[in-house]
C-alpha positions as CSV (number, residue, x, y, z in Angstrom):
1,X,2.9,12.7,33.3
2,X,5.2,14.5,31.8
3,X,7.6,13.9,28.3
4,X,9.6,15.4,25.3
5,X,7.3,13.7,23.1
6,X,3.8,11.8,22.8
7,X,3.1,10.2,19.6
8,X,-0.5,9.4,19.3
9,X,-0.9,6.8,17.0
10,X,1.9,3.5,16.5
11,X,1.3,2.4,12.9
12,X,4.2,2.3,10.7
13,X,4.1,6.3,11.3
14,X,3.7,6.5,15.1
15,X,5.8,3.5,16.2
16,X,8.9,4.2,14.2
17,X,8.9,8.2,14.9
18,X,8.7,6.8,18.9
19,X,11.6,4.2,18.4
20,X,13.7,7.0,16.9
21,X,12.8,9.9,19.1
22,X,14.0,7.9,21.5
23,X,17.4,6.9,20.2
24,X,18.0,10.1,19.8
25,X,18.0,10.8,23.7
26,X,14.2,12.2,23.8
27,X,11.9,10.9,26.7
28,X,8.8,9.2,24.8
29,X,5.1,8.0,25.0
30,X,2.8,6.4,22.4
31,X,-0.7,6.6,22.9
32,X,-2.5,4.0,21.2
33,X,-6.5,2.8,21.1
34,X,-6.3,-0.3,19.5
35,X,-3.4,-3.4,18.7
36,X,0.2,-2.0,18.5
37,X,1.3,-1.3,15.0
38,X,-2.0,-0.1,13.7
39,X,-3.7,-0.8,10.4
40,X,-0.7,-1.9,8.8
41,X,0.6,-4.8,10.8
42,X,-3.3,-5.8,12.1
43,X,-5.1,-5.3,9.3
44,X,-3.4,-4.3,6.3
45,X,0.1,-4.5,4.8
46,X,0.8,-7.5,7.0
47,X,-2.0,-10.0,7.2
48,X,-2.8,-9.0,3.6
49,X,0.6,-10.8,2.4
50,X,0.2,-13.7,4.5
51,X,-3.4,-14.2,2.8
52,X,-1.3,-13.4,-1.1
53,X,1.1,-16.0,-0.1
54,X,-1.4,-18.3,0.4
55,X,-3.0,-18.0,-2.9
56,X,0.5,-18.2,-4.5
57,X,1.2,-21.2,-3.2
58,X,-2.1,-22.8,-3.8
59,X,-1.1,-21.6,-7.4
60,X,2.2,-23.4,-7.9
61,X,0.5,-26.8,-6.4
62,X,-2.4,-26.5,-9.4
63,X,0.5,-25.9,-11.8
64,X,2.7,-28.6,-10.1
65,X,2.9,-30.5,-13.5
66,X,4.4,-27.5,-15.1
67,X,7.7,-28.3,-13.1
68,X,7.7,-31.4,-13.6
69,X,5.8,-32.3,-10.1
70,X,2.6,-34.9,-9.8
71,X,0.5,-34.4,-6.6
72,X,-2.1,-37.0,-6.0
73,X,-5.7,-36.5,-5.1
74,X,-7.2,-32.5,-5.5
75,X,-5.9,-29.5,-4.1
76,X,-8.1,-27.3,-2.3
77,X,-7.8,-24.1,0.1
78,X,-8.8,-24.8,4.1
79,X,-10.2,-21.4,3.8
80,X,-10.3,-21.0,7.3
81,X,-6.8,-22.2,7.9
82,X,-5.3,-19.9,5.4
83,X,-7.4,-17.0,7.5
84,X,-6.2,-17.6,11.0
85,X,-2.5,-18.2,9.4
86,X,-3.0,-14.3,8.6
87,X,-4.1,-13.2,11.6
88,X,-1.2,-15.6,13.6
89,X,1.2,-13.7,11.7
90,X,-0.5,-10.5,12.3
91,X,-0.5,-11.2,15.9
92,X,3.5,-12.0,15.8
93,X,4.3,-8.5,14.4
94,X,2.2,-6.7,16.6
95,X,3.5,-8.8,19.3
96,X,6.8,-7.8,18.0
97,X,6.4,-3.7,18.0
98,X,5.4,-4.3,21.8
99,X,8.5,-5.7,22.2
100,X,10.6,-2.5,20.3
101,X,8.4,0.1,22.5
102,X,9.4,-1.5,25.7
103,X,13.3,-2.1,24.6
104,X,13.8,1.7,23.8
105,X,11.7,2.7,26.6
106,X,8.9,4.0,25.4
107,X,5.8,4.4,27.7
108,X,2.6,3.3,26.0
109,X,-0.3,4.6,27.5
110,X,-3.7,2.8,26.3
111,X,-6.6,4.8,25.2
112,X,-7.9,7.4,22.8
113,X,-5.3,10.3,22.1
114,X,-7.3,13.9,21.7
115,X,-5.4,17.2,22.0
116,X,-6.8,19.3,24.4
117,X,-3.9,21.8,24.6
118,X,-0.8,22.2,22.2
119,X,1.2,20.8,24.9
120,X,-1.3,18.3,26.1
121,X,-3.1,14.9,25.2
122,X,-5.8,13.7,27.0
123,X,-6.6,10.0,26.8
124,X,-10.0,8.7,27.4
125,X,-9.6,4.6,28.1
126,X,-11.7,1.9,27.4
127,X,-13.7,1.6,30.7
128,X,-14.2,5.6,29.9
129,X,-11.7,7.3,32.5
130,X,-9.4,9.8,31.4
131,X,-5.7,10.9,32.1
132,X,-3.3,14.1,30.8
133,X,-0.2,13.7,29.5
134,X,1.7,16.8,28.6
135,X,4.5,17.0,26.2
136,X,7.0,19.6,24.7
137,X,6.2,17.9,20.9
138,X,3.3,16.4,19.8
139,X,2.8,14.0,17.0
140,X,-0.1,12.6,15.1
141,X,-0.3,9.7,13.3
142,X,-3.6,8.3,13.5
143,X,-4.2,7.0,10.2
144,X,-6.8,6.3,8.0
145,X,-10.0,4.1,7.5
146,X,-12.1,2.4,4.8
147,X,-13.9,5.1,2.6
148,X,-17.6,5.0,2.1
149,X,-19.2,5.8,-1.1
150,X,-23.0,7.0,-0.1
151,X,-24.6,4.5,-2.4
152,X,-22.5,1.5,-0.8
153,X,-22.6,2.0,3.3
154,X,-20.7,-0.8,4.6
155,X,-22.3,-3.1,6.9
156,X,-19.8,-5.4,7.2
157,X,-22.1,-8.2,5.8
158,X,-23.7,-7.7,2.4
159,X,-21.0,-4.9,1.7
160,X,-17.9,-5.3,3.5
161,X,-14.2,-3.2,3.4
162,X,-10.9,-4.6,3.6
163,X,-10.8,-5.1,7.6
164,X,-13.8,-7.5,7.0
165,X,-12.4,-9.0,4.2
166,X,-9.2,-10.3,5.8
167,X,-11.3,-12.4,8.2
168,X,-14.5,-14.0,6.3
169,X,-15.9,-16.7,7.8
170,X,-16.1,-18.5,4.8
171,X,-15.4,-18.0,0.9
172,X,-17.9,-16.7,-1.0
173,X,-19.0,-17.9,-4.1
174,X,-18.9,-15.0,-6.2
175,X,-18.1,-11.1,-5.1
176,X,-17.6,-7.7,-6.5
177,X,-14.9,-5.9,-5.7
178,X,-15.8,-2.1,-6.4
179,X,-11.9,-0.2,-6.8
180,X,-9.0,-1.5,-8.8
181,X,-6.4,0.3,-6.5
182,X,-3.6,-1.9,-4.8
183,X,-6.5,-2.8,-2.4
184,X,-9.0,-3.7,-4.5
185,X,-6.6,-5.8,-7.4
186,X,-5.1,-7.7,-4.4
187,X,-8.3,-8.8,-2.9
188,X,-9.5,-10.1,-6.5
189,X,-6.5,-11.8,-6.9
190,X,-6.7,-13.8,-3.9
191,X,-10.3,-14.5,-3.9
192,X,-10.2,-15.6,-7.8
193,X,-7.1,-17.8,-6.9
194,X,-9.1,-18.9,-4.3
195,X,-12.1,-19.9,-6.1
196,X,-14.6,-16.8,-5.9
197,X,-16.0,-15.5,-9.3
198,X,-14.8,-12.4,-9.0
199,X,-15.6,-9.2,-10.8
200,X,-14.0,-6.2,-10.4
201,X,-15.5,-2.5,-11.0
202,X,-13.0,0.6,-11.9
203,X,-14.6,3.8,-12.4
204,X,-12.0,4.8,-14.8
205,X,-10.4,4.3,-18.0
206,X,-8.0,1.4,-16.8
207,X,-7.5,-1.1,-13.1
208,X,-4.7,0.4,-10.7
209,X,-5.3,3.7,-12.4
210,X,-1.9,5.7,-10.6
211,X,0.3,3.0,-12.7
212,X,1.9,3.8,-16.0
213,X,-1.0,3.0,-18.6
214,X,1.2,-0.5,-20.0
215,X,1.3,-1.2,-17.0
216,X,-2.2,-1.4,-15.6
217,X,-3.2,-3.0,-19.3
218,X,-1.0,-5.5,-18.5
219,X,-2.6,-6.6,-15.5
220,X,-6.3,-6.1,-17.1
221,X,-4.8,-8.5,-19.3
222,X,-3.9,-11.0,-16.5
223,X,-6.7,-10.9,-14.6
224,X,-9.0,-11.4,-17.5
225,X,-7.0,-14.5,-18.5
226,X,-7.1,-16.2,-14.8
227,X,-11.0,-15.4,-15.0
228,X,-11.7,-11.6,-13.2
229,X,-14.2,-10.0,-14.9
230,X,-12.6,-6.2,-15.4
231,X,-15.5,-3.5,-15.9
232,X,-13.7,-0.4,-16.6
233,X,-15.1,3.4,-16.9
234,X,-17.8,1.6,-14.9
235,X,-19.6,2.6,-11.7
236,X,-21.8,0.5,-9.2
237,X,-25.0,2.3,-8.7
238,X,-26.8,0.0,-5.9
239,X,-27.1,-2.9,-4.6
240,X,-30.1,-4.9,-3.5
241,X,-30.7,-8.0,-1.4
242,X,-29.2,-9.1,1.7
243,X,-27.8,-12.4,3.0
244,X,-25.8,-13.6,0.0
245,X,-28.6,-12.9,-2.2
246,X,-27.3,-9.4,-3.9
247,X,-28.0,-7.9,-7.1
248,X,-26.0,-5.1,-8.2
249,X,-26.5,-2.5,-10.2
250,X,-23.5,-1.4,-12.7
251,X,-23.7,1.6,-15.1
252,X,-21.3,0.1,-17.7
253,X,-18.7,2.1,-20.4
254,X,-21.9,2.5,-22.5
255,X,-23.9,3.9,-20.0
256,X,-26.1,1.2,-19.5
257,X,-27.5,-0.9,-16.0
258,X,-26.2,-4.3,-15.9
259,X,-27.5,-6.3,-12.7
260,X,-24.8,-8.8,-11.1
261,X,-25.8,-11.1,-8.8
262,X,-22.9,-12.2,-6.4
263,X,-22.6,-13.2,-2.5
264,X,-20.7,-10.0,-1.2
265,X,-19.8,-6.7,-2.4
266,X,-16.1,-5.6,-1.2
267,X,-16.0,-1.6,-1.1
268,X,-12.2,-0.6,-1.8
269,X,-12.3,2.8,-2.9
270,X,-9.9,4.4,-1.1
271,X,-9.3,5.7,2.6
272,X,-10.2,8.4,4.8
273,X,-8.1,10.2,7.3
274,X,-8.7,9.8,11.3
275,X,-8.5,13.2,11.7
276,X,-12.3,13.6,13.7
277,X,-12.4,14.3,17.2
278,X,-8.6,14.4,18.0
279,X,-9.1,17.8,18.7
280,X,-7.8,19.7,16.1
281,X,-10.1,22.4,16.2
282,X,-10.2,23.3,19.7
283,X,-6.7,23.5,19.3
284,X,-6.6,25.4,15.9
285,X,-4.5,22.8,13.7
286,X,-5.0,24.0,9.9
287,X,-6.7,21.5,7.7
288,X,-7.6,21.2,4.2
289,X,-9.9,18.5,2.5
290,X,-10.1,16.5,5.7
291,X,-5.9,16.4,6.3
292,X,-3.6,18.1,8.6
293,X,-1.1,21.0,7.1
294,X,2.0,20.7,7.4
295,X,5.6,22.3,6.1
296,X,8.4,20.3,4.9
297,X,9.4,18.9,8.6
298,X,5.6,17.7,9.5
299,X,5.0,20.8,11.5
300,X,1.4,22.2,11.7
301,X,1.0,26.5,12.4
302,X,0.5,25.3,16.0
303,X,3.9,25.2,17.8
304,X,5.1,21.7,19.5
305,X,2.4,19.9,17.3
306,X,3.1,17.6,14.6
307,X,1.7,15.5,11.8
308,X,2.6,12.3,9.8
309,X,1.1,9.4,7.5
310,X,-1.8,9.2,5.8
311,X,-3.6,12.4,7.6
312,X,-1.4,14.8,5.7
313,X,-1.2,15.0,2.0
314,X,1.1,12.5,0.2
315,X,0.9,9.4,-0.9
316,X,-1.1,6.9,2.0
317,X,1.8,4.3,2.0
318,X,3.1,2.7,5.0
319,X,6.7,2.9,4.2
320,X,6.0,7.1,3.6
321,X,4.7,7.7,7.2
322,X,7.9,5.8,8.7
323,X,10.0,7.7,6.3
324,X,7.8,10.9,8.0
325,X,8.2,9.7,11.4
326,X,12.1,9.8,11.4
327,X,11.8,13.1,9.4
328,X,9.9,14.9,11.6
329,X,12.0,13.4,14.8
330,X,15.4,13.9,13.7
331,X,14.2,17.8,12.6
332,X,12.9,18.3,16.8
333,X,15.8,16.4,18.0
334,X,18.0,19.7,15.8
335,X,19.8,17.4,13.1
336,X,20.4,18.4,10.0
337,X,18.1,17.0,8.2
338,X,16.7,17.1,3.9
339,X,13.2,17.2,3.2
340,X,11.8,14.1,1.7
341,X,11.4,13.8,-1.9
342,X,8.7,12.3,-2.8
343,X,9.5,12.1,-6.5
344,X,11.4,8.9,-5.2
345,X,8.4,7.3,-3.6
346,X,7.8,3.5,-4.2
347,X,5.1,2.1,-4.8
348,X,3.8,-2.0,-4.7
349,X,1.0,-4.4,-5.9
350,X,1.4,-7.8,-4.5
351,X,-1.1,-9.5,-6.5
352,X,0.4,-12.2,-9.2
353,X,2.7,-10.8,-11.1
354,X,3.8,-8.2,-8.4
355,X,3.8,-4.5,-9.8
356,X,6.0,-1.6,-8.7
357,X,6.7,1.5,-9.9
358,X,8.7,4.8,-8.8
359,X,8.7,8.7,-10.4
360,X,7.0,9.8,-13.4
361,X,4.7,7.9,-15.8
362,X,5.4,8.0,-19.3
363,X,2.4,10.6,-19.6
364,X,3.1,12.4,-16.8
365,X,6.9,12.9,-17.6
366,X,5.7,14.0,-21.6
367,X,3.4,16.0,-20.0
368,X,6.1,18.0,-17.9
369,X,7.5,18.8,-21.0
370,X,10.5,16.4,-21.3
371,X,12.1,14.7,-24.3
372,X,12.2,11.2,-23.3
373,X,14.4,8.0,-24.2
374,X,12.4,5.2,-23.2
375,X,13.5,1.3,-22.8
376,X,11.4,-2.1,-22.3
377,X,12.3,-5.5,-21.1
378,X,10.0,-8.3,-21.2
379,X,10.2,-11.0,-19.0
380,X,9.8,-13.4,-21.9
381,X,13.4,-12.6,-22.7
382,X,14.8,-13.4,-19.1
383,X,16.7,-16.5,-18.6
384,X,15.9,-16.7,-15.1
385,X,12.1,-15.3,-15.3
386,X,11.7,-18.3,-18.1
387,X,13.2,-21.0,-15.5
388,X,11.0,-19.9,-12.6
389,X,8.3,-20.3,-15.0
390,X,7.0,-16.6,-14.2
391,X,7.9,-14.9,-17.8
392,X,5.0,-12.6,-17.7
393,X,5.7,-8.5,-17.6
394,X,8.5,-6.1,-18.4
395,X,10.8,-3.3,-16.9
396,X,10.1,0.1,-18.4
397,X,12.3,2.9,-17.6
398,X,12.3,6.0,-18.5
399,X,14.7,8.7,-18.3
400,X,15.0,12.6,-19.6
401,X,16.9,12.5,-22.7
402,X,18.6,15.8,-22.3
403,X,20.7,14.6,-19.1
404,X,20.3,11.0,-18.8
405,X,17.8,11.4,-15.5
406,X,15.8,8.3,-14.6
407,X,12.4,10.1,-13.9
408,X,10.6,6.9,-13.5
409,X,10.8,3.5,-13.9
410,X,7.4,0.9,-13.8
411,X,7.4,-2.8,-13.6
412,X,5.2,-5.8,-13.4
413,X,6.6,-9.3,-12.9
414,X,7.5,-11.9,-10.4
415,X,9.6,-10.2,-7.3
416,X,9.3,-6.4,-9.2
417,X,8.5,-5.3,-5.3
418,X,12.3,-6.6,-4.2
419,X,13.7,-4.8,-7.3
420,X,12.1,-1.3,-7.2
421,X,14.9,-0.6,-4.4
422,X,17.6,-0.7,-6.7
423,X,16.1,2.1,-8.8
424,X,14.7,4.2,-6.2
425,X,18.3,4.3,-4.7
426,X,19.6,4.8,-8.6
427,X,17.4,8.0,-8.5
428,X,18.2,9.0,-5.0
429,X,22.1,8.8,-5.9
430,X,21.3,10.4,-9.4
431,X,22.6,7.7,-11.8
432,X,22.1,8.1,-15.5
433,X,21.0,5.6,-17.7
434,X,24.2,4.7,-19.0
435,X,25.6,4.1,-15.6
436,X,22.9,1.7,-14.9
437,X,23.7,0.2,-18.3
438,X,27.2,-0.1,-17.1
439,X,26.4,-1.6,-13.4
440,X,27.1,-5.5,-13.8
441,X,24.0,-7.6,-13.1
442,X,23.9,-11.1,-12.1
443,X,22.9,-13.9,-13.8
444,X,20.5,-15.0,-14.2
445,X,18.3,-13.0,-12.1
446,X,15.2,-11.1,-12.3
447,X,16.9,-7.7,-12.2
448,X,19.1,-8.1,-15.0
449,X,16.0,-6.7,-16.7
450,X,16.7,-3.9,-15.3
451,X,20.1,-3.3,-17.3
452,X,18.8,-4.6,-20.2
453,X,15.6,-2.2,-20.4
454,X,18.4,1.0,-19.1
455,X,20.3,-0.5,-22.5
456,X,17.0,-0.8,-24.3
457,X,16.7,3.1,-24.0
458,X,19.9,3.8,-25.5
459,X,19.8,1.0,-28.2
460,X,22.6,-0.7,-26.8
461,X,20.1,-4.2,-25.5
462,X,21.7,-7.4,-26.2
463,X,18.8,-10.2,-25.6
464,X,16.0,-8.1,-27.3
């Protein structure tokens, strides 16, 4: 078979470069291995949320007095309920990208995608026969997988990664969760909430250690006072045992071996690209550290072959490899088309409060030499934030003084991951502060923080 473009790959990346090749006139295949919409909708943006949401609202029924509520008899999770709710809903959206391939005629062919040609895939299938599909473009997108730390080889029993963690037969009683990224803080979150003595194990100075430094202290802060235990500038050295019997060995901030005993060890240091066996060699596709090269348009130094998502460099974000995918499409399809910036990259944390953040951390942006004007909003000041009895966090912005430039803005609060939009466009359409002070807000609402900490900056804040 024969088409204008094979994608091999349909996460977030793969599916959303297809659907968009293919408005724009191209003929189009996806070769995929596994469930349609990859990691992300099977086992990771997706079902994650569905688990979150679960362990909020198993919150709000324990604080049900706090609104004025009385529920009779206790409230406890159906841990198993709350598990196949996730993967129901996983199933939906996955169900869902079927549905999109086939409505913009797109031919999904079923198998393992390897290059064997710059203007070939071959596809080896499940019962082990293979096929070749050529194609003028190529594109891969085939993701990334659960890194493994030598000293914690995941067996997907005593030591487990997120894939395993999303579908636990049972809750544990107590678990260590090694990596304080978005991963790793969402998975203590929802296990604490649900009632596993957590700990959690940063090798660094501070949990979700890309976030502006307030920021991440903030949520130490949190999850210390809803019962985490936070071991920062901490590294796990072993673990021993098997069958929920483990004792693990932590070199603590003073150097010294602490042994925790817990259930199960979750391993959430970080990904690694898929990047093994797809033929990139035998072609000649230029790597570096494990990840594809690639200029500004996602093109590699081989011609008609293509890369997006969390195999090139960038940040590994689901919403970055669409924003690649339609990139990348639009640039073979000959459209005009700007290079992404990726200085306007959101990022979220859906634990409780959310966090988001976009641009430049305070230290970063003082580093880079700028002279800054800096504002802060707490939550504790928000009409709205006080009547949904979620008053914990703050808005920080922070903008070059010189010019008025918003070079980043951090928050943590109820919702922050609905309200980072607004600022990521304010960047995108270069808004200074004092327009953003000047952009009515309504109220009450969450993002009249927003305002006030753009005001804050420029000592014009009314309700601080």
């Amino acid at each position: 078979m024969s088409y204008d473009l094979i994608v091999v790959g349909s996460g977030p990346g793969g599916y959303v470069a297809a659907i968009r090749a293919s408005q724009l006139g191209l003929n189009v295949a996806v070769v995929e291995r596994a469930e349609l919409g990859g990691i992300c909708l099977n086992w990771g943006c997706i079902p994650t949320k569905s688990l979150l949401k679960s362990a909020q609202v198993f919150e709000y029924m324990k604080h049900a007095g706090d609104y004025g509520l009385a529920i009779e008899g206790e409230v406890k999770p159906d841990f198993e309920k709350v598990v196949a709710r996730s993967r129901a809903v996983a199933e939906k959206m996955s169900g869902g990208i079927q549905y999109l391939l086939k409505k913009n005629k797109i031919s999904v062919i079923n198998g393992f995608g390897k290059l064997v040609g710059n203007k070939t895939v071959e596809v080896t299938a499940e019962d082990g026969s293979k096929s070749k599909h050529e194609a003028k473009h190529i594109i891969l997108a085939t993701g990334a997988r659960s890194r493994e730390l030598p000293n914690l080889p995941q067996d997907g029993k005593n030591i487990i990664g997120y894939r395993k963690a999303l579908t636990l037969e049972k809750l544990p009683e107590s678990m260590i969760v090694v990596g304080s990224g978005a991963i790793g803080s969402e998975f203590a979150y929802f296990y604490s909430t649900m009632g596993t003595k957590v700990t959690l194990v940063e090798f660094l100075p501070e949990i979700l250690p890309v976030e502006d430094v307030e920021v991440s202290k903030q949520m130490g802060r949190t999850f210390k006072k809803n019962k985490i235990k936070v071991m920062t500038n901490s590294t796990v050295e072993s673990v021993e045992g098997a069958n929920g019997d483990l004792k693990v060995n932590i070199k603590n901030k003073k150097g010294e071996i602490e042994v925790h005993e817990c259930e199960i060890v979750l391993s959430a240091v970080g990904i690694m690209p898929n990047t093994e066996n797809i033929g990139l060699e035998e072609v000649g596709v230029a790597t570096e550290n494990g990840r594809v090269l690639v200029n500004e348009y996602f093109r590699t130094n081989i011609e008609g072959v293509y890369a997006i998502g969390d195999i090139v460099k960038g940040p590994a974000l689901a919403h970055v490899a669409s924003a690649e995918g339609i990139c990348c499409v639009e640039k073979i399809a000959g459209m005009k088309v700007d290079p992404i910036d990726y200085t306007t990259i959101p990022g979220c944390t859906y634990t409780v409060p959310e966090v988001a953040s976009m641009g430049m951390t305070e230290k970063a942006a003082k580093e880079a030499g700028y002279e800054l004007k800096i504002g802060k909003f707490p939550f504790s000041a928000s009409g709205k934030a006080s009547a949904a009895g979620a008053n914990e966090g703050f808005v920080k912005l922070i903008f070059d003084a010189k010019y008025g430039e918003l070079l980043g803005a951090h928050m943590v609060g109820a919702n922050v991951t609905e309200m980072i939009a607004e600022l990521v466009t304010a960047r995108k359409l270069e808004t200074t502060g004092h327009e953003l002070i000047k952009a009515i807000h309504p109220h009450p609402t969450m993002s009249e923080a927003i305002m006030e900490a753009a005001a804050a900056a420029y000592d014009e804040v009314i309700h601080i």
